[in-house]
C-alpha positions in Angstrom: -42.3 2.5 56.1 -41.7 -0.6 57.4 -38.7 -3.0 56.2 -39.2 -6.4 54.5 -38.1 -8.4 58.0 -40.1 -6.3 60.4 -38.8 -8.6 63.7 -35.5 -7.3 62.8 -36.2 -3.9 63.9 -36.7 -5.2 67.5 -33.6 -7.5 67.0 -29.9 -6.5 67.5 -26.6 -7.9 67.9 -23.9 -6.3 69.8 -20.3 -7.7 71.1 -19.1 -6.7 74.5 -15.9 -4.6 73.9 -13.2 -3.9 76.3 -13.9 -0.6 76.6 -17.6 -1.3 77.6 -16.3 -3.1 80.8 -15.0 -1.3 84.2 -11.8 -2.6 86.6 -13.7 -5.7 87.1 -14.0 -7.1 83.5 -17.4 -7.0 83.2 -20.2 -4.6 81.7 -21.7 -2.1 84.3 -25.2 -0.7 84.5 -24.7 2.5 83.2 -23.2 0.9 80.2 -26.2 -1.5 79.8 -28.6 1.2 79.8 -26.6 3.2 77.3 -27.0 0.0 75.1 -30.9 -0.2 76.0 -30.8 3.4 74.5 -29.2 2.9 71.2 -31.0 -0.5 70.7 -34.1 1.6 70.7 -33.0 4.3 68.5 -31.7 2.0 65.6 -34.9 0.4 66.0 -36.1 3.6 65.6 -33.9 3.7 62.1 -34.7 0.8 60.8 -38.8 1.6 61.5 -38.0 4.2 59.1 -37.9 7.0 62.0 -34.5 9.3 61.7 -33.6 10.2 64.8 -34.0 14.4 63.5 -37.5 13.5 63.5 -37.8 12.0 67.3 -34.7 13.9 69.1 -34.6 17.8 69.8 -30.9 18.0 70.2 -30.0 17.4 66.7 -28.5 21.0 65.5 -28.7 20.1 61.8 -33.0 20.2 62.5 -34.3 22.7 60.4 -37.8 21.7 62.0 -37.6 21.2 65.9 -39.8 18.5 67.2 -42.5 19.7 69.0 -42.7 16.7 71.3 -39.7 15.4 73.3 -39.8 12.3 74.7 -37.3 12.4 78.2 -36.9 9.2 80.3 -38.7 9.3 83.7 -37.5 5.9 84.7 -35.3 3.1 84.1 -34.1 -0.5 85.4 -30.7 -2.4 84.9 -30.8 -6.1 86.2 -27.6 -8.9 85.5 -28.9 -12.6 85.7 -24.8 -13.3 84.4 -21.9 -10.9 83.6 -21.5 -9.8 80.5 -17.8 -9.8 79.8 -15.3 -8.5 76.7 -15.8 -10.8 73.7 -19.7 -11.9 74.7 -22.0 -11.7 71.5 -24.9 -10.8 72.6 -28.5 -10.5 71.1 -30.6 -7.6 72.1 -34.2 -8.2 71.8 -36.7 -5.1 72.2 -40.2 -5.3 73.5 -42.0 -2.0 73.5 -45.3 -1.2 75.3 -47.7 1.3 75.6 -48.7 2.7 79.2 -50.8 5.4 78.5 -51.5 7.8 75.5 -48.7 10.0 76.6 -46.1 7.2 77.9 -44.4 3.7 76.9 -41.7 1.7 78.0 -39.2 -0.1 76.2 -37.6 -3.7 78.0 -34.6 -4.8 76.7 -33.8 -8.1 76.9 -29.7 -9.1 76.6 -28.9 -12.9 75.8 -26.2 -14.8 75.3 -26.8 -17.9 73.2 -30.5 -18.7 74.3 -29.7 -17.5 77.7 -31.1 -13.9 79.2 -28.0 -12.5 80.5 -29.5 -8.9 81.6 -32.8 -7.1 81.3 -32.6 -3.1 81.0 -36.0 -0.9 80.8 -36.2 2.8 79.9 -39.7 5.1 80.4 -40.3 7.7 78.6 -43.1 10.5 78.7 -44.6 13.0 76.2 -44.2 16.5 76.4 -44.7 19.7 74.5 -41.2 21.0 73.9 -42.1 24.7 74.6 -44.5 24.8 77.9 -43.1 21.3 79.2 -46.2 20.1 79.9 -47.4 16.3 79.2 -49.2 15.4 75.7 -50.2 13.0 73.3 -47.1 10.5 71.9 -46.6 11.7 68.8 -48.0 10.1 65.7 -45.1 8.4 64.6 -44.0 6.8 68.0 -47.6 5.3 68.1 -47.2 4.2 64.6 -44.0 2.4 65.8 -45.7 1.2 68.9 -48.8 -0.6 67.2 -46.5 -2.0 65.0 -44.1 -3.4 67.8 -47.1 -4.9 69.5 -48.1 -7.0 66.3 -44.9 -9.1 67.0 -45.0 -9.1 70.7 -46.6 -12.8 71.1 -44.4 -14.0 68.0 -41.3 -16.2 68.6 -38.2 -14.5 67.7 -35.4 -16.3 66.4 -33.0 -16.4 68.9 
C-alpha cells in the first residue's frame, strides 16, 4: 500500500495564487485551513487511501463508509504572510489522541522557514447512530505508518 518514498506522502508543495489571497495581498485563515485539509487528503491518496473509501459525501460510493470522520477542532497561526507567488512546502505530522481521534499539524514553510502552522481534529463516529467509535482500520494503518517518520528529518 505504501509508495516507494513514503516521507513524500507527508510532503507537499503548493504556490500561493492570487486568488488564495483577500484585499490585503496575503493568504487568510480560512484559506490556510482549506490547504491543511487537502494536504491531508492527498496524503491520504498517495497512502493508497481514495478518498470514496474515507469521505461519506462522495455520490459515486456504491458502499457508504460506515465511519465519518468530522473535524471537532482546528488552529490557524501566521509566523509571516504568505503572499501571491510564495512556494511553499507543506509538511504533515499526524498523531494519535485516542483510539477514536487524531490530529493532523500542518506545518507551512517558505525556504527553511515556518511561515504558518494549521491543525485540524477529527473524531470517529458511526455514520448511522452518530455516536463515537473506533478509527477505522485504514486511518490507523495510515497513522502507524505516519508515526514511523515522525522523528526523521525531512528534506526541506
Amino acid at each position: 500500500m505504501l509508495k516507494k518514498n513514503s516521507k513524500l506522502w507527508l510532503i507537499h508543495k503548493r504556490k500561493v495564487r492570487f486568488g488564495d489571497t483577500d484585499a490585503a495581498g496575503v493568504m487568510h485563515f480560512h484559506q490556510l485551513l482549506r490547504w491543511c485539509h487537502e494536504a491531508w487528503e492527498e496524503s491520504l491518496q498517495c497512502f493508497g487511501l481514495p478518498a470514496n473509501k474515507i469521505f461519506p459525501c462522495n455520490l459515486l460510493n456504491e458502499e457508504i463508509p460506515e465511519i465519518a470522520l468530522p473535524i471537532i477542532h482546528c488552529e490557524a497561526s501566521f509566523q509571516k504572510p504568505l503572499q501571491t507567488g510564495d512556494k511553499l512546502e507543506l509538511v504533515l505530522t499526524p498523531k494519535r489522541i485516542d483510539s477514536s481521534s487524531f490530529q493532523v499539524t500542518t506545518k507551512f514553510h517558505i525556504a527553511k522557514d515556518e511561515a504558518a502552522q494549521g491543525l485540524i481534529r477529527h473524531v470517529a463516529i458511526n455514520a448511522k447512530t452518530r455516536q463515537r467509535c473506533q478509527l477505522p482500520e485504514n486511518i490507523d494503518r495510515w497513522l502507524e505508518a505516519s508515526s514511523l517518520f515522525l522523528n526523521k528529518p525531512f528534506p526541506l
